[in-house]
C-alpha atoms as one frame of an Amber mdcrd trajectory, in Angstrom:
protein
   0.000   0.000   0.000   2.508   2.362   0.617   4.094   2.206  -3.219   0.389
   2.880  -4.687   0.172   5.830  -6.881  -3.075   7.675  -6.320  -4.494   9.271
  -9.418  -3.966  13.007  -9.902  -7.326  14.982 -10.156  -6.390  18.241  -9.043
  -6.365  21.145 -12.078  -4.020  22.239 -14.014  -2.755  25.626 -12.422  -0.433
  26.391 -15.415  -3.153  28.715 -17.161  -3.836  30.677 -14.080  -0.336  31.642
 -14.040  -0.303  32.057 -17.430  -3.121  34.475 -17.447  -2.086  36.399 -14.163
   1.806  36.738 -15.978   0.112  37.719 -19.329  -2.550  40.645 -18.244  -0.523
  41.936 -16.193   2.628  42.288 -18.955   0.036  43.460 -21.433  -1.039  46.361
 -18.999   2.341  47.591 -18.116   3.749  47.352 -21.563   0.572  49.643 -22.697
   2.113  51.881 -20.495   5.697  51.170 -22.087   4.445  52.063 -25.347   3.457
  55.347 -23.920  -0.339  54.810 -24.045  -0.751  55.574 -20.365   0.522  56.624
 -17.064   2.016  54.492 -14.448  -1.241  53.933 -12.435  -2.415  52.161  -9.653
  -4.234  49.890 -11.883  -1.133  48.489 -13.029   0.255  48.505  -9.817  -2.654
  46.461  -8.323  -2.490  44.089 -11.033   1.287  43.478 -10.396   0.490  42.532
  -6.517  -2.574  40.326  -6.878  -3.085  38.976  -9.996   0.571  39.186 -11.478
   2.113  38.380  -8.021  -0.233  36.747  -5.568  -1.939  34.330  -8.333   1.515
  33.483  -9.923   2.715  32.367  -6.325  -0.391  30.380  -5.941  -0.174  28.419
  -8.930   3.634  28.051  -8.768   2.677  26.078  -5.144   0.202  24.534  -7.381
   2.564  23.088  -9.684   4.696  22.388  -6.704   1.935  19.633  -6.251   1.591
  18.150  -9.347   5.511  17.937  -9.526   6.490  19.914 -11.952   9.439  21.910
 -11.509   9.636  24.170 -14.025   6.407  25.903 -13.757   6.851  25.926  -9.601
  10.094  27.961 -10.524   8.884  30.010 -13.283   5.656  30.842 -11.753   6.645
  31.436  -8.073   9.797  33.684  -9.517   7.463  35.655 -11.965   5.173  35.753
  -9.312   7.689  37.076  -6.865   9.383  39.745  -9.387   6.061  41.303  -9.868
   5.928  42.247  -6.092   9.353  42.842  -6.342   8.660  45.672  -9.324   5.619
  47.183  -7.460   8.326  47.581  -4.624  10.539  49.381  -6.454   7.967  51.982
  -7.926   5.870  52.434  -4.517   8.815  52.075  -1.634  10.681  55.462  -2.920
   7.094  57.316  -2.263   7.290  56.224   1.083  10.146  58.001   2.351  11.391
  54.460   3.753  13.653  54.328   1.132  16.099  56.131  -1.628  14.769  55.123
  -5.633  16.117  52.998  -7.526  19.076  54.152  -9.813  19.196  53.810 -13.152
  22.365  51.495 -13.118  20.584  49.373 -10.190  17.464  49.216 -12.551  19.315
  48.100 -15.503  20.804  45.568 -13.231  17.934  43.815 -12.314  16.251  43.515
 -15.716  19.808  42.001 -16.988  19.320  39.090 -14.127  15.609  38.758 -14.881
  16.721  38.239 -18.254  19.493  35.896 -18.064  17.054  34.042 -15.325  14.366
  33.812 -18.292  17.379  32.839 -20.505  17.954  29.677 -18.677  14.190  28.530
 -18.418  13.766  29.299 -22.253  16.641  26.646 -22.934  13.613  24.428 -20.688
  11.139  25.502 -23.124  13.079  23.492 -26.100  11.140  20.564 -24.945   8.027
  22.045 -24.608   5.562  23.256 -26.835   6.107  26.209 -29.500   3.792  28.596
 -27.733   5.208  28.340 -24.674   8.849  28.629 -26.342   7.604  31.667 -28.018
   6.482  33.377 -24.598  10.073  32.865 -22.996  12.029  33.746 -26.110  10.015
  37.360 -26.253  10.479  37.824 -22.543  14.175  36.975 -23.241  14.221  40.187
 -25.646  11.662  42.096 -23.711  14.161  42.414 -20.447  16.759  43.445 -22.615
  15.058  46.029 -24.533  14.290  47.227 -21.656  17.905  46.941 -19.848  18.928
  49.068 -23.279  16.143  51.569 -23.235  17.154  52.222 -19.427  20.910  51.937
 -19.808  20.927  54.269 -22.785  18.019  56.627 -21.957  16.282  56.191 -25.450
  12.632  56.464 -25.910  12.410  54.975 -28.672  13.551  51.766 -27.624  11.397
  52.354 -24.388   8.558  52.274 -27.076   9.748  49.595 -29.232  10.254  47.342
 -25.752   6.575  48.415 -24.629   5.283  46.900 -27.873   7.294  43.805 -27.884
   6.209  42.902 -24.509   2.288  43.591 -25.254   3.406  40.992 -28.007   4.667
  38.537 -25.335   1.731  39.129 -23.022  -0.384  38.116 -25.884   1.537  35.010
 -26.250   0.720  34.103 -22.636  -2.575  34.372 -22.516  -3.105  32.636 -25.771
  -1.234  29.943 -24.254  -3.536  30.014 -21.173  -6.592  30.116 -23.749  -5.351
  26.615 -25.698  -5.026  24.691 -22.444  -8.325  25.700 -21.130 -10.010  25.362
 -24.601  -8.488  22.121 -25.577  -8.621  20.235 -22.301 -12.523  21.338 -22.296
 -13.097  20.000 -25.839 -10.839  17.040 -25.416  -8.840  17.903 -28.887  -6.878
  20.978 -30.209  -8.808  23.676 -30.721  -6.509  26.099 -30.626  -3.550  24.733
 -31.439   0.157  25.106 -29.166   2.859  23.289 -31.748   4.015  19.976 -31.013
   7.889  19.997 -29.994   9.897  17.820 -32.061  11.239  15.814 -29.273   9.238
  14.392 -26.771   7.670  17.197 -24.664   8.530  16.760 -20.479   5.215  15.688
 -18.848   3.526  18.453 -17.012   1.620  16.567 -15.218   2.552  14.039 -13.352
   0.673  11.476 -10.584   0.804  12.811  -6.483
């Protein structure tokens, strides 16, 4: 009795986190684009649905297994709280901004971080390869933009990362469509080596 596997029958968490990662990039890069303001909107999305719900379904995944997304959710999750820190803190008083070398900083470690879990991704499917991969050159458009001071690239960055919002939440869409339908509605691309289970049993 104690080697039985029990079946798994808990959901998949993958497009919550999905969904709360994808909004949430969409909004702020609206604002990166120069759309909008910084607003509390965006900063509200970045603590509960960006943050809180990313942490949730990272311990989610934690569950089922699965590494990767227990990483990449709970760390998304996590720099999301971490960003509304660094834009709210400073208003405070508790605490001096962040400079513009510190900022470029942290986007170069988010993006060598994203880096290492898009080399993951090769086994995966091609949506989800195609969300890393933009977030790859999303943190370093915006490392550039900051580092150099250029608008324009600001802008170009803002666009780019409404592009890899879109992926996400397209990606959420397929796994809720297709596991409600039983087939491929929307369709994810099929890895051409064998993809790394998701799932697996508790």
């Amino acid at each position: 009795m104690a080697d039985a596997k029990l079946h798994d029958t808990t959901a998949n968490p993958a497009p919550l986190g999905l969904l709360g990662f994808g909004m949430t990039t969409v909004l702020l890069n609206l604002h990166n684009a120069g759309l909008f303001e910084m607003n509390s909107m965006i900063l509200a999305m970045g603590i509960f649905y960006g943050g809180i719900a990313q942490v949730i379904a990272g311990l989610m995944e934690w569950k089922k297994g699965n590494t990767f997304g227990t990483v990449a959710f709970t760390s998304y999750g996590f720099f999301w709280l971490t960003l509304v820190g660094l834009v709210t803190f400073p208003k405070t008083g508790l605490m001096d901004a962040t400079s513009t070398g510190g900022l470029v900083a942290f986007l170069v470690m988010w993006g060598i971080f994203t880096a290492v879990l898009f080399v993951g991704t090769l086994k995966l499917s091609r949506i989800t390869q195609l969300v890393f991969g933009s977030l790859v050159v999303l943190f370093a458009l915006l490392a550039i933009g900051d580092a150099t001071g250029n608008e324009a690239i600001k802008h170009l960055a803002g666009w780019e990362g409404i592009l890899c919002g879109a992926f996400a939440i397209y990606d959420a869409a397929a796994q809720i469509i297709n596991e409600i339908y039983g087939r491929d509605v929307l369709p994810m691309g099929k890895p051409k080596a064998k993809a790394v289970a998701l799932k697996k049993a508790a």
